[in-house]
C-alpha positions as CSV (number, residue, x, y, z in Angstrom):
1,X,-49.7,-109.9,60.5
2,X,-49.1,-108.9,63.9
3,X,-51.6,-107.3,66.0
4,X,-51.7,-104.0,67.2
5,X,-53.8,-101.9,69.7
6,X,-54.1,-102.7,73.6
7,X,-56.2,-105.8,72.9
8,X,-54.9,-109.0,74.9
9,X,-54.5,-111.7,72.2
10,X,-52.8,-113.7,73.5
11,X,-52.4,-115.4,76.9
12,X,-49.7,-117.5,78.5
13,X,-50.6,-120.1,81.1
14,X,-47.6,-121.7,83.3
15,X,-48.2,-124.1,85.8
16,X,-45.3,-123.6,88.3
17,X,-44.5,-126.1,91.5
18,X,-41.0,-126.5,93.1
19,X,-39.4,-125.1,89.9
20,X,-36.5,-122.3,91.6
21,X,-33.6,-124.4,89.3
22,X,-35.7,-123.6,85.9
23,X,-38.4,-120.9,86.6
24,X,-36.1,-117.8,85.5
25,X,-34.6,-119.3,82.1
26,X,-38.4,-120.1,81.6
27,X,-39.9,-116.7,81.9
28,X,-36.8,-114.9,80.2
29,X,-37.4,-117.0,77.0
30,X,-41.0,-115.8,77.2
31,X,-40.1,-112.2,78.1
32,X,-38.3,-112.0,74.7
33,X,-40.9,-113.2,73.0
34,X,-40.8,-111.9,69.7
35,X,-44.4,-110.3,69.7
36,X,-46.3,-106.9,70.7
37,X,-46.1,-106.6,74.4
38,X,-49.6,-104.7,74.6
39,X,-51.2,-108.3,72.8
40,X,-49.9,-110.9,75.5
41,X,-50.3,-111.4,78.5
42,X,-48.1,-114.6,80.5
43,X,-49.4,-115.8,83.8
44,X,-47.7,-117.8,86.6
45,X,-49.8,-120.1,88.5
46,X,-47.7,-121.1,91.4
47,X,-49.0,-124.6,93.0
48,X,-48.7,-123.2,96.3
49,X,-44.5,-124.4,96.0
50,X,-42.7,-125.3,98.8
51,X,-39.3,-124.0,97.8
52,X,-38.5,-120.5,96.2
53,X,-40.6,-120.5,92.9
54,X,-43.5,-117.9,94.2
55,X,-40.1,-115.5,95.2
56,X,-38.7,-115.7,92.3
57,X,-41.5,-114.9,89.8
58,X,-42.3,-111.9,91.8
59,X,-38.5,-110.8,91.7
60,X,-38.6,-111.5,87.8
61,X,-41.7,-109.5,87.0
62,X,-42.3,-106.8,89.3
63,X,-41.1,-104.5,86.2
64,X,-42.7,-106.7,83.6
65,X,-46.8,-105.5,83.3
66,X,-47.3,-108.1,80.8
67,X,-46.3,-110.8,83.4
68,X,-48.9,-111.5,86.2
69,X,-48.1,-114.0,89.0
70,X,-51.6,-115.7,90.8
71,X,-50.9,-118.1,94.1
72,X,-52.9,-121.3,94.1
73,X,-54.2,-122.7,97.4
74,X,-57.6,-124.1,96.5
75,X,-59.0,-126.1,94.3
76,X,-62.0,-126.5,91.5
77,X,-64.3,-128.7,90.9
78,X,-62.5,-131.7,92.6
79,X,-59.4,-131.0,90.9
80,X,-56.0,-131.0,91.9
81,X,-52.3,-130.5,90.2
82,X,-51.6,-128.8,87.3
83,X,-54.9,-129.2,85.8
84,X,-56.6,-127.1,89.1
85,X,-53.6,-124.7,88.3
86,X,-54.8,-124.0,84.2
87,X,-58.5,-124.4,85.5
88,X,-58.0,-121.2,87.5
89,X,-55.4,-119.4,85.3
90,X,-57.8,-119.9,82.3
91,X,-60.6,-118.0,84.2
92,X,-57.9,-115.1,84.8
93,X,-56.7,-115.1,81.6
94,X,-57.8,-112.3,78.9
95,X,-57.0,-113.7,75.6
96,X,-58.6,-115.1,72.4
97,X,-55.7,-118.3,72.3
98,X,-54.1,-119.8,75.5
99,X,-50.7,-121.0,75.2
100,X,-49.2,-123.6,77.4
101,X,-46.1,-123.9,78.7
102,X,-44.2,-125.8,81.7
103,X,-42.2,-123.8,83.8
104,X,-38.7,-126.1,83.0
105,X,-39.2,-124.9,78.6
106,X,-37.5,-122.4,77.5
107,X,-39.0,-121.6,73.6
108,X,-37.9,-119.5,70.8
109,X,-38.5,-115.7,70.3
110,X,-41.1,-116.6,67.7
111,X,-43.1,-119.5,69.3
112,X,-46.0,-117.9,69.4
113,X,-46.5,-116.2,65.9
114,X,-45.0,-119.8,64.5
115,X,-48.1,-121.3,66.7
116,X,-50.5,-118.6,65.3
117,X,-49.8,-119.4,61.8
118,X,-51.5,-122.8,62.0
119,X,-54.8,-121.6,63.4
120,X,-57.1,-122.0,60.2
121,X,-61.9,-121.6,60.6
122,X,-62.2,-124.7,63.0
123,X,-58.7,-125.5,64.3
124,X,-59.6,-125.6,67.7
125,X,-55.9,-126.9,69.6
126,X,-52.1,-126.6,67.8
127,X,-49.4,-128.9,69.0
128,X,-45.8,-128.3,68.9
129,X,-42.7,-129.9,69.3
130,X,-40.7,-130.3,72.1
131,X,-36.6,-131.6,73.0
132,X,-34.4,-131.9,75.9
133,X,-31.1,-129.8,76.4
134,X,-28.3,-131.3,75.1
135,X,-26.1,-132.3,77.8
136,X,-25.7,-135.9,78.1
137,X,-26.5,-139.0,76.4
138,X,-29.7,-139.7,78.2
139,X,-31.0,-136.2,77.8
140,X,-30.2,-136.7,73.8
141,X,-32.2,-140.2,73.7
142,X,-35.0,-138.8,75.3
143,X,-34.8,-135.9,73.2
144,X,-35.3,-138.3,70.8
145,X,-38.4,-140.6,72.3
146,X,-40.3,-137.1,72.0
147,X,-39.5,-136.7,68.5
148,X,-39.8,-140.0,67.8
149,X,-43.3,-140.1,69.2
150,X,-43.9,-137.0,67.6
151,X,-43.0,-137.6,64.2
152,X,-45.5,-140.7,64.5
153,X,-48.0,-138.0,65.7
154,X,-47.5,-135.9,62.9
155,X,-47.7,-138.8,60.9
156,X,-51.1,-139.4,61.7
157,X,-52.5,-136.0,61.9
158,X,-52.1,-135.8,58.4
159,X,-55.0,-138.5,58.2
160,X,-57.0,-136.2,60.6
161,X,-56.1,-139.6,63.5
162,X,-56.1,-137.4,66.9
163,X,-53.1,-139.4,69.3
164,X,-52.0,-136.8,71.9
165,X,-51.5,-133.3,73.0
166,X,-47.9,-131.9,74.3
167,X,-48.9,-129.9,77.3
168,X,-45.5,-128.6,77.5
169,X,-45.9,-126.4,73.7
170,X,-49.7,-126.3,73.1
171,X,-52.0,-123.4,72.1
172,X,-55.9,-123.9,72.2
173,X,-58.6,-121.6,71.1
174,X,-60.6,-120.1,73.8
175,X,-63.6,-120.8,72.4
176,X,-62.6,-124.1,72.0
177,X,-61.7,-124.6,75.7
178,X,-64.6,-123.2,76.5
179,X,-66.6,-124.9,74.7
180,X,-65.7,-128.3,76.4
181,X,-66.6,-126.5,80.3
182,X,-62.5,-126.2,80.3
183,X,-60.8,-128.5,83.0
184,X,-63.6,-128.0,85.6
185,X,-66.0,-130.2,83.0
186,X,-63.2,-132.6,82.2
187,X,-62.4,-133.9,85.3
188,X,-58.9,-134.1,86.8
189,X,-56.7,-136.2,85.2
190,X,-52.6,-136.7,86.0
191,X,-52.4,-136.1,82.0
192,X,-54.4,-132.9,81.5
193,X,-52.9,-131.9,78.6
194,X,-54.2,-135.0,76.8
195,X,-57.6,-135.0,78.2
196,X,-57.7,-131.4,77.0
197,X,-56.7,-132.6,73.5
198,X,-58.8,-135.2,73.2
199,X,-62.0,-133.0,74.7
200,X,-61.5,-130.5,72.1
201,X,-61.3,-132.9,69.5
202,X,-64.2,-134.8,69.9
203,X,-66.3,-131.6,70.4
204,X,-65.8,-131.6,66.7
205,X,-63.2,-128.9,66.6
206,X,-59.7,-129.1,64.2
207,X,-56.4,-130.0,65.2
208,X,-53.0,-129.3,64.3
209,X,-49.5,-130.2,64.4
210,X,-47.0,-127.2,64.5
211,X,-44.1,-130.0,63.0
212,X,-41.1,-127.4,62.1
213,X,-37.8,-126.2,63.4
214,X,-39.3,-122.9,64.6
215,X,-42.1,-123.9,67.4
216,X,-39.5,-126.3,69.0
217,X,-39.0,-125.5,72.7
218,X,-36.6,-126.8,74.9
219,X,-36.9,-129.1,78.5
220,X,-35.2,-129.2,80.8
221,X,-34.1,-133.6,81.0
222,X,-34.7,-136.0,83.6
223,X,-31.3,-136.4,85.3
224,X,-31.2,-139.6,87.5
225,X,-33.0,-143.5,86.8
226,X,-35.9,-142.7,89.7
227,X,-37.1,-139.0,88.0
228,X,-37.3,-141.0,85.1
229,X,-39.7,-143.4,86.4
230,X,-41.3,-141.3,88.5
231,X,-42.5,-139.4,84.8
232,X,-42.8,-142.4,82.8
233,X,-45.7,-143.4,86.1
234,X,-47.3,-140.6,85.2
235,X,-46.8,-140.3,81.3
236,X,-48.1,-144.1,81.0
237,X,-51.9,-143.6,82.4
238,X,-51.7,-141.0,79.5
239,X,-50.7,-143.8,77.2
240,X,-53.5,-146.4,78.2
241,X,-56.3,-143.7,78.1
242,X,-55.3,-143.1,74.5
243,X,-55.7,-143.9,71.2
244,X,-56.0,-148.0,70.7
245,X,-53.3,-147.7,68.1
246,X,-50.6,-145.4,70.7
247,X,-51.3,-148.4,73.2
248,X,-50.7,-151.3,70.5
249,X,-47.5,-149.3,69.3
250,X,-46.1,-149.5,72.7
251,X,-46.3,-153.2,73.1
252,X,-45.2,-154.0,69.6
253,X,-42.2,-151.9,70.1
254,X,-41.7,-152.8,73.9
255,X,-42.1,-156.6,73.4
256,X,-40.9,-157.0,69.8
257,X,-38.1,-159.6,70.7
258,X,-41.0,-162.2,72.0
259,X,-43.1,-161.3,69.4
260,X,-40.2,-162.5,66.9
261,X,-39.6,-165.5,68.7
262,X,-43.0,-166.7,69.6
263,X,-44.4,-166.4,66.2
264,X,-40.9,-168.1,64.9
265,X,-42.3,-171.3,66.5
266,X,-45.1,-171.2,63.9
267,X,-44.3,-169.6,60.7
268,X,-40.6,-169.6,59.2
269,X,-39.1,-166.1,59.6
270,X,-35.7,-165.0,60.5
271,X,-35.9,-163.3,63.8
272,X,-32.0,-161.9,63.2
273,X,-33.5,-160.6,59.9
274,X,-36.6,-159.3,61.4
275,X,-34.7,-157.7,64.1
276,X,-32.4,-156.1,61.6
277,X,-35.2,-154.8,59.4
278,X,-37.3,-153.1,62.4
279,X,-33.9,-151.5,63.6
280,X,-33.8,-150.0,59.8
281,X,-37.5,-149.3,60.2
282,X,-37.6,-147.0,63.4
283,X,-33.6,-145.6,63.1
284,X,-34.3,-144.2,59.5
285,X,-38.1,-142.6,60.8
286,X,-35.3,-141.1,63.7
287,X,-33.0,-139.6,61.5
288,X,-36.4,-138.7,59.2
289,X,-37.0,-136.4,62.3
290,X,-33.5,-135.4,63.1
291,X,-33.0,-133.8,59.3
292,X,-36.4,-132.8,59.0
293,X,-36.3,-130.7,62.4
294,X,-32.8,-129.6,61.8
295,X,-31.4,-130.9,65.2
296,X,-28.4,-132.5,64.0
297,X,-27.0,-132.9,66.7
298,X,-29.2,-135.8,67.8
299,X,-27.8,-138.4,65.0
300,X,-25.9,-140.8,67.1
301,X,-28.7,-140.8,69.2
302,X,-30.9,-141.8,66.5
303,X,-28.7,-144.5,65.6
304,X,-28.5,-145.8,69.3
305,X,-32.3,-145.2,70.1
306,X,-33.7,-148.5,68.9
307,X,-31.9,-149.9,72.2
308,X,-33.3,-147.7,74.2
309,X,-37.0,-147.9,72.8
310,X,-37.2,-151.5,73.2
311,X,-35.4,-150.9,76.8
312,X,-37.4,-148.1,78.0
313,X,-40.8,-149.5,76.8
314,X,-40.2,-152.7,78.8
315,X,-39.1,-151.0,82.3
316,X,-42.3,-148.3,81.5
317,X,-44.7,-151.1,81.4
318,X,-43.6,-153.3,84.7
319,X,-43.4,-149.8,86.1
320,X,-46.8,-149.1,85.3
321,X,-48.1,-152.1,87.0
322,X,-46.2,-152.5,89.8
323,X,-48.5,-151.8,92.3
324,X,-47.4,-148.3,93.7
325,X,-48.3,-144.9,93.5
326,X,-48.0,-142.1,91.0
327,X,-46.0,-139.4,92.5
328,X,-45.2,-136.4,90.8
329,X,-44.0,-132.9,92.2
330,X,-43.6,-134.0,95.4
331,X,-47.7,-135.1,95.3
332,X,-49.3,-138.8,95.7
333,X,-52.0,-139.5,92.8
């Protein structure tokens, strides 16, 4: 049931930094959010941008009261990035649940009473689901790399295994955030959306997985080869801080074709066969998700996407040790 009254219920955080080309198709998906205005509250942190962002959001919501807009110049606790931006927003922000958001998703009118419904006593942190727009190739195999990996994450939650957080469709508890001293106790991280996850859960709290047509929100893709490294920089330190089993999955699957041959030399297998078999294996958990999440549009890419997860898992781990650094919105980490 809805709520009713004045009472803020719920609040949305979005951390915005050099976003002009997506910021409005962001805020208009949550303007038409399909719950009571007087209950929610969304708030823009702008990461002191560079470009037009902070002039647009005021343009977009000076009729809006439910939006509120805060500039960020300084920073908590040592932190810095998005996770200084949802440090400060959290401490601005009025509601029982926080919902997270980037400022490239656009989600559907009922993302957040889809979200809701999975709160049970001790949940303490819901995760969603998240694709890319449909417009190229690329964009529909990393569409699929998400749901993929999230499919996997699903997988596991059902055996209560905590693997990541999504800080792109994610709703936590304020108690639970709380709870954990929020980002400022945490510490910065260029992940903060899986430091969150994994701070909540081991504070003893619940989680969830929101797995269902209705909570999925849309990003905007990676366009060009070097934005795609630049986020897989970043992306990886999330993957080595994680879960033993996330980090094993991605060398299995990045260096399966050595695997096969080295262990050929010893015992008598069929690395054609073996090959064939894990190309069964991860297509039909694809097309698993693709039917199961109703985005049917993504089923050559699930046929094609073995090629590209033993591509992309390679060129993600030289990348990550190459000795360089991790830039991300125009920011060295």
């Amino acid at each position: 049931m809805l709520p009713t009254g004045n009472r803020i219920q719920i609040s949305v955080l979005v951390a915005a930094r050099n976003e002009e080309k997506n910021i409005e198709r962001c805020l208009q998906s949550l303007h038409e959010l399909n719950f009571p205005k007087e209950n929610i509250e969304i708030i823009v942190g702008d990461d002191d941008s560079d470009d037009q962002t902070n002039q647009l959001v005021s343009s977009f919501i000076y009729d809006k009261p439910q939006f509120r807009s805060i500039k960020i110049t300084s920073q908590v606790a040592g932190l810095k990035g998005k996770a200084n931006v949802l440090a400060q927003l959290a401490h601005a922000a009025k509601g029982e649940y926080f919902f997270y958001c980037d400022a490239d998703i656009v989600v559907q009118p009922i993302w957040i009473s889809e979200m809701l419904a999975h709160f049970k006593a001790n949940t303490g942190i819901v995760i969603g689901v998240t694709r890319m727009k449909h417009v190229h190739l690329l964009a529909d195999l990393l569409s699929m790399e998400w749901l993929f990996a999230l499919t996997a994450t699903r997988f596991f939650s059902l055996f209560k295994i905590p693997i990541t957080g999504m800080g792109n469709n994610m709703a936590v508890t304020r108690d639970a955030y709380f709870a954990i001293g929020g980002y400022e106790k945490i510490g910065f991280s260029i992940v903060e959306d899986y430091t969150l996850f994994m701070g909540i859960v081991k504070q003893g709290y619940d989680f969830q997985m929101a797995y269902k047509p209705e909570v999925i929100s849309i990003s905007e893709p990676m366009n060009t080869f070097p934005e795609l490294l630049r986020q897989r920089k970043r992306w990886m330190h999330g993957v080595m801080d994680s879960y033993w089993l996330t980090r094993l999955s991605l060398f299995v699957s990045s260096l399966i074709v050595p695997i096969l041959l080295l262990v050929s030399i010893w015992f008598p297998i069929n690395v054609l066969s073996s090959m064939v078999q894990y190309y069964a294996l991860v297509t039909g958990i694809s097309l698993t998700a693709v039917f199961m999440l109703k985005q049917y549009d993504l089923w050559k890419a699930a046929l094609l996407f073995w090629f590209y997860m033993i591509s992309i898992g390679v060129i993600m781990l030289i990348n990550y040790y190459l000795p360089s650094k991790t830039i991300w919105k125009g920011r060295e980490y």
